[in-house]
C-alpha positions, 0 to 999 in steps of 0.5 A: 952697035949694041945701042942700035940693036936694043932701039930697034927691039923697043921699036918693033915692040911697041908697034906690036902692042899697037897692033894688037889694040886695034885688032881688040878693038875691031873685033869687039866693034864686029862681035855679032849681036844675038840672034832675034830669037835669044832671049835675055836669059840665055845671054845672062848664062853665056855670062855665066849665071845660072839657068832658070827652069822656071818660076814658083809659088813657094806655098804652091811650088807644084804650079810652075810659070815660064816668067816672073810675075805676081802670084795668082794665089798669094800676095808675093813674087814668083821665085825662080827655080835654077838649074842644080837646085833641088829639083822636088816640088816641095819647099825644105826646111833645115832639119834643126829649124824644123825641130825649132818651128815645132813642127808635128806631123802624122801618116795618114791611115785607112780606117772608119769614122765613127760618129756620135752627136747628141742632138736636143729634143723635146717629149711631146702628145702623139698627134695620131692619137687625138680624139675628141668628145662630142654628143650626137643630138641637142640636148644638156648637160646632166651631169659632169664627172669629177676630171679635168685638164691633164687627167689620164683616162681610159678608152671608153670612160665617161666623161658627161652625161647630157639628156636629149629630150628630142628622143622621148618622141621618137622612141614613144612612137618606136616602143608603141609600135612594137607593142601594136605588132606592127609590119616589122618593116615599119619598126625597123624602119623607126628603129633606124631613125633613132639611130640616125638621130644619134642615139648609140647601139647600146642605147638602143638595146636598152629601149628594146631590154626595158620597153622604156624611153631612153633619154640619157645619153652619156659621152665616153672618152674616145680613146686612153690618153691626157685631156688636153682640153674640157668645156662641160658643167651641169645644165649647160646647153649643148649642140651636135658636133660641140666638143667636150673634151678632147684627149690625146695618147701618150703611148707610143709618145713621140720625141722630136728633134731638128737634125741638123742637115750634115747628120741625116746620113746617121738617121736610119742606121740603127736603133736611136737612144734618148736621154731624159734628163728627168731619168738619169741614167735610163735610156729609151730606145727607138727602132727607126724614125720619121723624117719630115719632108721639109727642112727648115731653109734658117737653120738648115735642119730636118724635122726628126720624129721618133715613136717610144714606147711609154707602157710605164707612163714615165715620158711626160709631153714637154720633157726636155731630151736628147737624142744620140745618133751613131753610125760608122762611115765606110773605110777611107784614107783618114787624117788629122782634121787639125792638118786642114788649111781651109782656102775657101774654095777648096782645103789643102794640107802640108805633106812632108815628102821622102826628100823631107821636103814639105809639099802642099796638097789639095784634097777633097774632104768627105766628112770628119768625126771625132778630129779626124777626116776622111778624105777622097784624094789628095793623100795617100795611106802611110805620107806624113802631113803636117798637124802643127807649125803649119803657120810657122811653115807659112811664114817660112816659106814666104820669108824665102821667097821674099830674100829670094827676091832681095839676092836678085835684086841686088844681082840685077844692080 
């Protein structure tokens, strides 16, 4: 009886793992299959892994994608962001690794750029003193003076004296008719020729003075300055409008100098020092300059004239000099010009954010001075971007990103 009781027991048993089997089966064979719309990503977290947000550039990590792919920037993969990560934007770094990849950074501040660039220059002639000696008639060199290219003169010096026998005829006839009394409109009328012929004033006044001819006429240095130029000996030949000499003033001289086109701003801003290295230790000052209207397209500068007094003579043309241009921006958020990852395109820095997480930032340079740069946005007065380990950061943030996709990898086998 007792034996009959245990079979029956093992029977009903037996037939109830049989059962359940096929139940197990069945509904794994009628499971439903996800709906069209469900993506691979949902049926991997109703597995259990984690969610993605969204996928990232590690050096841009403010750009997000909605699937993996190449980055558009960089040479690399983009890495996925899941969900329970640290929800920044920026990429971080273990306090004790930052310490190891020497990482250094600054805040940045409101300020002003001071600017101050010697630019070289050259002492040259003040072109709007030129003046040149001519004599008015034909005639010849009577006597030459004892000067010579590179002498200073004076306005008003003589410089040759050249006979015009063409006169001794014309002022006969004015001197005779002035003796006969004749109209005085006729003697003016002679008079006037002669000084239509190309005798001077003074000249004339001595033919009046003295009632005798007149023949010698003397060339005068046209202005004070260097003569830069003389063709004139004794008993040569000369006709009108030859030039003798030609002198040019010193006194305003002129400096000159190629502004470079980043620097024009610096011209006008006050008044501009000159060094000459034949004067160490002297400063010459001019109160404003020219600029040319045309830039040299080669070496992207703008002719600079500066006007200085030379009252002492000290300036010689063809001194070398240096000019020194100074001004003062006006007040903008400034930082560290070393920070600045040039891109090309556009320039970024590396910010490290309150989470001490670092982020990238694209800002827009306005000009730099002196390591620093003043920037127009991208940066905000008092955040922290990063000077030095910027390379290291760099290597950091793509060795991440290749092990982030090295563990999916191998979490896809």
């Amino acid at each position: 009886m007792r034996f009959r009781t245990v079979f029956l027991s093992l029977l009903f048993l037996l037939a109830g793992i049989a059962l359940g089997h096929v139940w197990a089966v069945r509904s794994g064979l009628e499971r439903p299959e996800p709906a069209s719309g469900e993506s691979k990503q949902e049926s991997a977290q109703a597995a259990g892994e984690r969610k993605v947000l969204y996928w990232y550039d590690p050096m841009y990590p403010g750009t997000k994608f909605d699937k993996p792919g190449k980055s558009p920037f960089m040479d690399m993969e983009l890495v996925p962001r899941y969900a329970g990560d640290d929800a920044g934007a920026g990429m971080r770094i273990d306090p004790g690794q930052v310490q190891n990849l020497a990482v250094r950074t600054e805040k940045a501040r409101k300020g002003k750029l001071t600017f101050a660039h010697e630019i070289p220059a050259n002492v040259e002639f003040n072109d709007y003193q030129l003046g040149k000696a001519q004599p008015r008639a034909d005639g010849f060199v009577e006597r030459t003076y004892a000067l010579a290219v590179g002498d200073m003169v004076k306005a008003g010096q003589p410089l040759v004296d050249v006979t015009v026998p063409a006169w001794a005829a014309d002022q006969s006839e004015y001197l005779l008719l002035r003796s006969q009394k004749a109209a005085p409109d006729i003697v003016r009328g002679v008079r006037e020729r002669l000084r239509l012929s190309g005798m001077p004033e003074d000249l004339l006044k001595a033919v009046d003075a003295t009632g005798r001819v007149q023949t010698r006429l003397t060339v005068h240095a046209p202005l004070a300055g260097v003569i830069t130029s003389i063709d004139a000996y004794p008993g040569m030949n000369v006709n009108k409008g030859m030039t003798l000499a030609t002198v040019q003033g010193v006194n305003p001289i002129w400096v000159t100098a190629d502004v470079p086109e980043r620097e024009i701003h610096l011209v006008g801003a006050g008044r501009i020092r000159v060094s000459v290295p034949a004067w160490p230790g002297r400063a010459f000052f001019a109160q404003s300059g020219t600029l040319l209207p045309k830039a040299d397209p080669s070496s992207r500068t703008v002719p600079l004239r500066l006007a200085l007094d030379n009252s002492e003579g000290l300036l010689k043309p063809g001194l070398t000099a240096s000019i020194r241009l100074r001004g003062v921006s006006e007040e903008s958020v400034l930082i560290p010009t070393q920070s600045l990852i040039d891109m090309g395109d556009e320039k970024r820095v590396v910010v490290r954010a309150a989470d001490g997480s670092f982020v990238p930032r694209r800002v827009e340079v306005l000009r730099d001075a002196r390591e620093q740069t003043a920037v127009r946005s991208g940066v905000e007065e008092g955040e922290e971007v990063v000077v030095t380990g910027l390379f290291l950061i760099d290597s950091e943030a793509n060795l991440r990103g290749a092990l982030e996709r090295m563990r999916r990898t191998e979490e896809e086998k």
